[in-house]
C-alpha positions as CSV (number, residue, x, y, z in Angstrom):
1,X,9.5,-7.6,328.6
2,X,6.5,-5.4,328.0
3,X,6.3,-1.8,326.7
4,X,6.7,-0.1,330.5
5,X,9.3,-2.2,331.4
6,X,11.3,-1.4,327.7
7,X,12.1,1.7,329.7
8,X,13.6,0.4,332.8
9,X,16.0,-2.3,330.7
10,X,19.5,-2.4,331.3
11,X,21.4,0.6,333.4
12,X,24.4,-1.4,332.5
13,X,25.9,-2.9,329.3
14,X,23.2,-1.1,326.8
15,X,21.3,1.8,329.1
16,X,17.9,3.4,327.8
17,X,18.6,6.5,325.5
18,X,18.2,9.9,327.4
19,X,16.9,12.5,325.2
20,X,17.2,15.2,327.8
21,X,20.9,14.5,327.4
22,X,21.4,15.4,323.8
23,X,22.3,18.6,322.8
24,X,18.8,20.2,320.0
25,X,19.6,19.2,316.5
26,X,18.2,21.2,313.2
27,X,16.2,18.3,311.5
28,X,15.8,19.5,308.7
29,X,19.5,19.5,308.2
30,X,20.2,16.5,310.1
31,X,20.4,14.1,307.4
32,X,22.4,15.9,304.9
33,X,24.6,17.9,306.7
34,X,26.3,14.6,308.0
35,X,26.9,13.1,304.3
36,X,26.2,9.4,305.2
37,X,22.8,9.2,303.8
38,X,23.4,11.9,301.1
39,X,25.4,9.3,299.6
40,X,22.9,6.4,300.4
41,X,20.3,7.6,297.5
42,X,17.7,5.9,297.2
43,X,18.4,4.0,293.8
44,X,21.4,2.9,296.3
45,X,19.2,1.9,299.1
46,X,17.8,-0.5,296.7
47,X,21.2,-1.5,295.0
48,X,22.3,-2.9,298.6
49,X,18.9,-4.4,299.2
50,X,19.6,-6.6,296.4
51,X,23.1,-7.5,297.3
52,X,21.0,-9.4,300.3
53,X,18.6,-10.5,298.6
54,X,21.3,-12.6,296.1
55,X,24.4,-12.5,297.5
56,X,23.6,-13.0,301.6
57,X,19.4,-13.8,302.3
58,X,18.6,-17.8,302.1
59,X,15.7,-19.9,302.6
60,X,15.0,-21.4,305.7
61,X,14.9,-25.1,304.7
62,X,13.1,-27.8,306.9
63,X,15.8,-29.2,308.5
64,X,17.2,-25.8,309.9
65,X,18.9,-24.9,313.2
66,X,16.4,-25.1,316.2
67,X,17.6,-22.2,317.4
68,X,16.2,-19.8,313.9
69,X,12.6,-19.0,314.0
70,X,10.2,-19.1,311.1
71,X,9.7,-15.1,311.2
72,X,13.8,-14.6,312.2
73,X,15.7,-11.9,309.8
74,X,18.7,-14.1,309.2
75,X,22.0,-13.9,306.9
76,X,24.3,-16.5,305.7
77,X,24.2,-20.2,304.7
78,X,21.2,-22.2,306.6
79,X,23.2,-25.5,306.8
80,X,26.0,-23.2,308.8
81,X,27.8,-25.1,311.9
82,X,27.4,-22.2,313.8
83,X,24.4,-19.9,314.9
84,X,25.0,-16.7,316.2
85,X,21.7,-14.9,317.1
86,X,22.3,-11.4,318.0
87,X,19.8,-9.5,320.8
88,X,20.7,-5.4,320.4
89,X,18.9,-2.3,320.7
90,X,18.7,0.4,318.4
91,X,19.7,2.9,320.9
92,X,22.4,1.3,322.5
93,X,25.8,2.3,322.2
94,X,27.3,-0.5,322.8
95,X,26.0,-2.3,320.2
96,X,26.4,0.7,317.6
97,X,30.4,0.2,318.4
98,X,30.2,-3.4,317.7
99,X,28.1,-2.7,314.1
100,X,30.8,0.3,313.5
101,X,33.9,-1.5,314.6
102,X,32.9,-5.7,314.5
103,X,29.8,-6.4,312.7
104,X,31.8,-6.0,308.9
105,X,34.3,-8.1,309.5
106,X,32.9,-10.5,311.3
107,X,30.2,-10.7,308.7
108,X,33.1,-11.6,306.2
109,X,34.9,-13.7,308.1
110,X,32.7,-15.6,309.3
111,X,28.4,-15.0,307.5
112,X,29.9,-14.6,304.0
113,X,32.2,-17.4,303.9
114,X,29.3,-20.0,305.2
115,X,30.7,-21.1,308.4
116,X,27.7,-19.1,310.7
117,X,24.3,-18.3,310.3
118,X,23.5,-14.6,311.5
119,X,20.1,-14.0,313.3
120,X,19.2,-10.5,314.2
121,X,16.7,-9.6,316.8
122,X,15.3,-6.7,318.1
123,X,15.6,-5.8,321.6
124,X,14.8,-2.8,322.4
125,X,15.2,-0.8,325.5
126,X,13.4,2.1,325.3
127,X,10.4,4.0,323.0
128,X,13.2,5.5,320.2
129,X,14.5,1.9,320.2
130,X,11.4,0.7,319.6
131,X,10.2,2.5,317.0
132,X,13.1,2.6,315.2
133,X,12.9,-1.3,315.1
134,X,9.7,-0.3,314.2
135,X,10.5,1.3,310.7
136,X,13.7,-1.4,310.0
137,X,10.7,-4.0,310.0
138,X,8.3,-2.0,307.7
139,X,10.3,-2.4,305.1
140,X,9.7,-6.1,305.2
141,X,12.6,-9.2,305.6
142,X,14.7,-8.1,302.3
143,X,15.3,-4.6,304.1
144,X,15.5,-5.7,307.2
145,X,19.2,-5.8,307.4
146,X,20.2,-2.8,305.1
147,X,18.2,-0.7,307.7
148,X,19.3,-1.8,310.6
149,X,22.9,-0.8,309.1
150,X,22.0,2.4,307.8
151,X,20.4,3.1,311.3
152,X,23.3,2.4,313.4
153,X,25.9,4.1,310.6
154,X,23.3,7.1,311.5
155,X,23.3,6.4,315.1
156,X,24.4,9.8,316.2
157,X,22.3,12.1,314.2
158,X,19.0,10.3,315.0
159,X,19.4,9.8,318.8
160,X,20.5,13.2,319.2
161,X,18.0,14.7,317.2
162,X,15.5,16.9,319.1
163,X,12.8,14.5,317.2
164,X,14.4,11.2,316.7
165,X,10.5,10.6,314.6
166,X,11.9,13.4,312.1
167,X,15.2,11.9,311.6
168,X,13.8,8.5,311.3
169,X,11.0,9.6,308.8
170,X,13.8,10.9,306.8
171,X,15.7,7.6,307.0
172,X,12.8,5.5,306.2
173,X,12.2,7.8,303.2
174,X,15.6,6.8,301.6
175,X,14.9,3.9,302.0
176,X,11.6,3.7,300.2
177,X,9.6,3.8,302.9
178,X,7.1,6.8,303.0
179,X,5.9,8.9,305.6
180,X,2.7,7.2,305.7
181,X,4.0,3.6,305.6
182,X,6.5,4.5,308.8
183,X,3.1,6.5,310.4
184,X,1.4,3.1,310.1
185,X,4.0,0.7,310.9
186,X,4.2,2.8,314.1
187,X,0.5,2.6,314.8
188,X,0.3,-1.4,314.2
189,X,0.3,-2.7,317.5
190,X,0.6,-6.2,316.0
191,X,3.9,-5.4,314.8
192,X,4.8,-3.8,318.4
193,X,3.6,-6.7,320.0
194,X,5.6,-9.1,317.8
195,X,8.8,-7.1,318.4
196,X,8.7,-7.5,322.3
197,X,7.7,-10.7,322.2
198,X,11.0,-11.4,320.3
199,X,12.4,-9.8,323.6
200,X,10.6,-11.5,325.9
201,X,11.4,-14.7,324.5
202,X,14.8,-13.9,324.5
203,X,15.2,-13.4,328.5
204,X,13.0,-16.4,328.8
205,X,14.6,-18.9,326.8
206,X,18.6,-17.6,327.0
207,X,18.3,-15.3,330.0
208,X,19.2,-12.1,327.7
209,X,19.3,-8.8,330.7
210,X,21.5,-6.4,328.6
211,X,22.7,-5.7,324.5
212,X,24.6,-6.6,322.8
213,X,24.3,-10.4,324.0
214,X,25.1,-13.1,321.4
215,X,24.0,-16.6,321.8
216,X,26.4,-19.4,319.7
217,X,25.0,-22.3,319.8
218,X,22.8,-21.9,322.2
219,X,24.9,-20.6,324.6
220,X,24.7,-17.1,325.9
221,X,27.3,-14.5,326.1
222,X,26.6,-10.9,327.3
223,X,28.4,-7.3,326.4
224,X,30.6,-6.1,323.9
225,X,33.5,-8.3,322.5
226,X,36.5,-8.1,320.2
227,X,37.0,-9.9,317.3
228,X,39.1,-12.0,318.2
229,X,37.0,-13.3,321.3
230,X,34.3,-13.6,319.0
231,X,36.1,-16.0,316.6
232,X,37.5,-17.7,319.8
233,X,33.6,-18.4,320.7
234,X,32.6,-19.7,316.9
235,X,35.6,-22.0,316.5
236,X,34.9,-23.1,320.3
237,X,31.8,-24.3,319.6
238,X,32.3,-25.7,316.0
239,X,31.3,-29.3,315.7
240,X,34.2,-31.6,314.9
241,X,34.1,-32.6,311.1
């Protein structure tokens, strides 16, 4: 994947956002008026930023899973049977239902009670996705995870926002990230480069096409799933005690 082709990604399981088919948006408005981030304050930004950090965020140790990275965002217990590395895009629907509807409770079922190890990774399919992977990483690893959350729990106010850079300002702003720290993240090209790269690597090495796809273990599996299917997987490919 390279920055042209981001565009041309996946007509199918997670298709390129269309700004020309969202209805305008006041910006200025677009935060409050929909109540989620009025109650995400910034002192509470930070609150859930340390949850991670004590409660969820460990060290990679040397004999970690070949399948983590050194630079990977990860959650839940390194020694963990099970690896779950998850390829999504920021703008994709998809993978907005499965944060809303499968990410939580799979994330307790499974993350917090030590049997996988959660690996995020950014995969985006278009400019908005890009950039809004953009400002989740310019908040550095410990926020990694709280804004990607609070990105996709504001999925439909920023990607229906007549300037999606506006509405993502605003987020990043909450969560103590300034306007000129998001205006720089966006202009780092290292940062850019490092992002696609992550995509790249992913169609190269697991043959990722579309998001959501999940790899356990090593072994892909593409689109949306339930639960259910998802605990089927994990259990599937936990190694016998």
């Amino acid at each position: 994947m390279h920055a042209e082709a981001a565009n041309d990604l996946n007509q199918g399981m997670g298709h390129p956002y269309n700004p020309a088919m969202r209805k305008n948006r006041d910006d200025q408005n677009l935060i409050s008026r929909r109540g989620v981030l009025t109650a995400l304050s910034s002192s509470a930004f930070v609150a859930a930023t340390a949850s991670y950090t004590l409660s969820y965020v460990w060290a990679k140790p040397a004999n970690a899973s070949s399948w983590e990275n050194p630079d990977d965002n990860a959650i839940g217990n390194p020694e963990a049977p099970v690896v779950v590395i998850e390829y999504f895009s920021l703008t994709c629907p998809h993978c907005w239902r499965h944060h809303r509807d499968i990410y939580p409770a799979f994330r307790r079922d499974f993350v917090d009670t030590g049997k996988v190890r959660l690996i995020l990774r950014d995969y985006p399919l278009n400019a908005p996705a890009l950039h809004a992977a953009q400002l989740a990483h310019c908040g550095g690893k410990e926020r990694y995870f709280p804004f990607v959350e609070t990105l996709f729990q504001q999925f439909e106010q920023w990607t229906q926002s007549d300037n999606y850079i506006v509405a993502l300002t605003k987020i990043g702003e909450l969560g103590g990230v300034s306007e000129a720290q998001f205006k720089a993240c966006l202009a780092d090209k290292e940062l850019e480069a490092h992002i696609l790269k992550v995509a790249l690597d992913g169609e190269q090495k697991y043959a990722v096409q579309s998001t959501p796809s999940f790899i356990f273990n090593g072994k892909l599996h593409a689109g949306e799933m339930t639960l259910e299917k998802m605990a089927k997987i994990v259990n599937g490919v936990m190694p016998e005690a």
